[in-house]
C-alpha positions in Angstrom: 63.3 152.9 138.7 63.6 154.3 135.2 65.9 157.1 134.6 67.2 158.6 131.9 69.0 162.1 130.5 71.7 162.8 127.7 74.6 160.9 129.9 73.2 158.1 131.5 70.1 155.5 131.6 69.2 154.1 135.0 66.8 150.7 134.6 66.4 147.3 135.7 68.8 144.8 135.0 68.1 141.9 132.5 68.4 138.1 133.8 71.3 138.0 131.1 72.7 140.7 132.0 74.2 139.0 135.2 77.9 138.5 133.6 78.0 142.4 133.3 77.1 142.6 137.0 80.1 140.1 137.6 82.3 141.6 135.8 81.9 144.5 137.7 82.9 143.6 140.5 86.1 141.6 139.7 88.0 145.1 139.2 90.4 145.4 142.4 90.0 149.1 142.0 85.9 148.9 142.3 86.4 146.7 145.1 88.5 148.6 147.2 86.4 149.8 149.4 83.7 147.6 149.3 83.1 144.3 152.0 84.4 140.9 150.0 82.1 138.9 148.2 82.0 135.5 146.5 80.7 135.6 142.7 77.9 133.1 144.2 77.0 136.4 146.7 77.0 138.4 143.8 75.0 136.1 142.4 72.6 135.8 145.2 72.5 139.5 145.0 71.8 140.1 141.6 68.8 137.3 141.6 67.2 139.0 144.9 67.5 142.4 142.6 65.8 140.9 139.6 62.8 139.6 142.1 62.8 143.0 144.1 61.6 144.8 140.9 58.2 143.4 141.0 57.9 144.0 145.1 59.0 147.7 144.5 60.2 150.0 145.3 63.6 149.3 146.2 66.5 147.2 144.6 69.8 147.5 142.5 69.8 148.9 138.9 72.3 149.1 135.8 73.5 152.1 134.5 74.2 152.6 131.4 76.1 155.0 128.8 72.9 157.0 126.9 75.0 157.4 124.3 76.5 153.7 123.1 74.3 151.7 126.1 77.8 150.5 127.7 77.5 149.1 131.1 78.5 151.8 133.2 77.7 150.0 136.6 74.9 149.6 139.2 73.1 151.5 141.7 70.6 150.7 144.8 68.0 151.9 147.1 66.8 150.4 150.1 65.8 150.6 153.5 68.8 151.1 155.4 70.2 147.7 157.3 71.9 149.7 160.3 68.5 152.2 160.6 65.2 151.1 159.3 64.0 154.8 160.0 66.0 155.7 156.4 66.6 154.9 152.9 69.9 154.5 151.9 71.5 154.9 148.1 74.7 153.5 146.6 76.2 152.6 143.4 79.5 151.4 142.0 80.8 152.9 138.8 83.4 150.6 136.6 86.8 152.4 136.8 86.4 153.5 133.5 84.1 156.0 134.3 85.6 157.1 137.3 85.7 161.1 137.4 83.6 162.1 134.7 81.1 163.3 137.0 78.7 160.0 136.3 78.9 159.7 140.0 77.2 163.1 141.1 74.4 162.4 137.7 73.7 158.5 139.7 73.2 160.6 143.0 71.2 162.8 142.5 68.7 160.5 140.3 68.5 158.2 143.1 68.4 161.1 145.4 65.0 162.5 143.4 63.7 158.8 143.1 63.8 158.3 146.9 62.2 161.7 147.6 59.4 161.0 144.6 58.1 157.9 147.1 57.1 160.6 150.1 58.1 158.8 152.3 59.6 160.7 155.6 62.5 158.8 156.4 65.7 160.5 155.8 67.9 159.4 152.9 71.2 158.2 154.1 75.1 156.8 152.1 77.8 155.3 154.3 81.3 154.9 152.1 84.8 153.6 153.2 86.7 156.4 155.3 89.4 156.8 152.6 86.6 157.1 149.7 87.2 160.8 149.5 85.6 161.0 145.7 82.2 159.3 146.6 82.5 161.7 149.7 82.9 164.8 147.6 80.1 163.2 145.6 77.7 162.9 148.7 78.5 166.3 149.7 77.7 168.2 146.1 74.3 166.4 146.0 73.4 168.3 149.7 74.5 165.4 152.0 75.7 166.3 155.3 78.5 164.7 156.9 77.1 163.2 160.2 78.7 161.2 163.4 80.8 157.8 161.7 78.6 154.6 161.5 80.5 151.8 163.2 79.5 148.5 161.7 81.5 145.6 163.3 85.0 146.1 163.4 84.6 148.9 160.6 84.1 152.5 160.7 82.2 154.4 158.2 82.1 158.0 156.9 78.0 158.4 157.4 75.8 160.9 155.4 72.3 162.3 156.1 69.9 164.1 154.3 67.2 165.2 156.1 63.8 164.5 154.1 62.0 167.2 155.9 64.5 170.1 155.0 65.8 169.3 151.6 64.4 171.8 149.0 62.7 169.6 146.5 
């Protein structure tokens, strides 16, 4: 995926880019709502990322400031582990650009990217149930609020978009 307007650039991550992937997820506010993970998971995730680009079409990218190229944080799509009928998104902004709208600009890139690949699942997001911004977030880029996913011993707010009724 390559993605780019005057805010933000969306593009694969670099093999030495791996520290700034880290470091991203050692903030206790990033984290919050997000299952634990050792930095060797990270790790593991980051390298499966790197190979994913040449399988296509799904993996994690950075994102970064258009304007100064700062690490702004990552994103993903991918066939959705609880439904492999959809294609779910996600990303994870560093808390420094928290509410400056970057969130809803990552959304709906990946939202356009998934609909680009015509496929006809539906495009999914599952977030923490006390993540009210990402939920605000889902629901601006036309997300509907569906039934909560149950995953374990956790409970998830659950978002839909229908491929077959969203306006492209």
């Amino acid at each position: 995926m390559q993605y780019k307007n005057d805010t933000i650039i969306i593009r694969e991550f670099t093999p030495q880019e791996f520290i700034l992937f880290l470091n991203l997820f050692e903030n206790e506010n990033v984290t919050r709502y997000l299952p634990y993970k050792t930095p060797d998971e990270y790790k593991e995730m980051f390298e499966k990322a790197l190979s994913e680009y040449t399988e296509g079409p799904f993996s994690r990218w950075g994102i970064f400031n258009a304007k100064n190229n700062d690490f702004v944080g990552m994103c993903l799509a991918r066939v959705f582990l609880d439904n492999p009928e959809q294609i779910e998104i996600g990303y994870t902004l560093g808390e420094n650009y928290w509410g400056k709208g970057l969130g809803t600009n990552v959304c709906k890139a990946l939202l356009d990217y998934c609909l680009s690949l015509n496929y006809s699942k539906d495009i999914v997001a599952v977030t923490d149930l006390e993540n009210i911004g990402s939920q605000k977030v889902l629901i601006k880029n036309g997300f509907t609020r569906i039934e909560n996913l149950v995953r374990g011993e956790r409970e998830l707010a659950y978002f839909l978009i229908n491929k077959t009724k969203y306006p492209i």
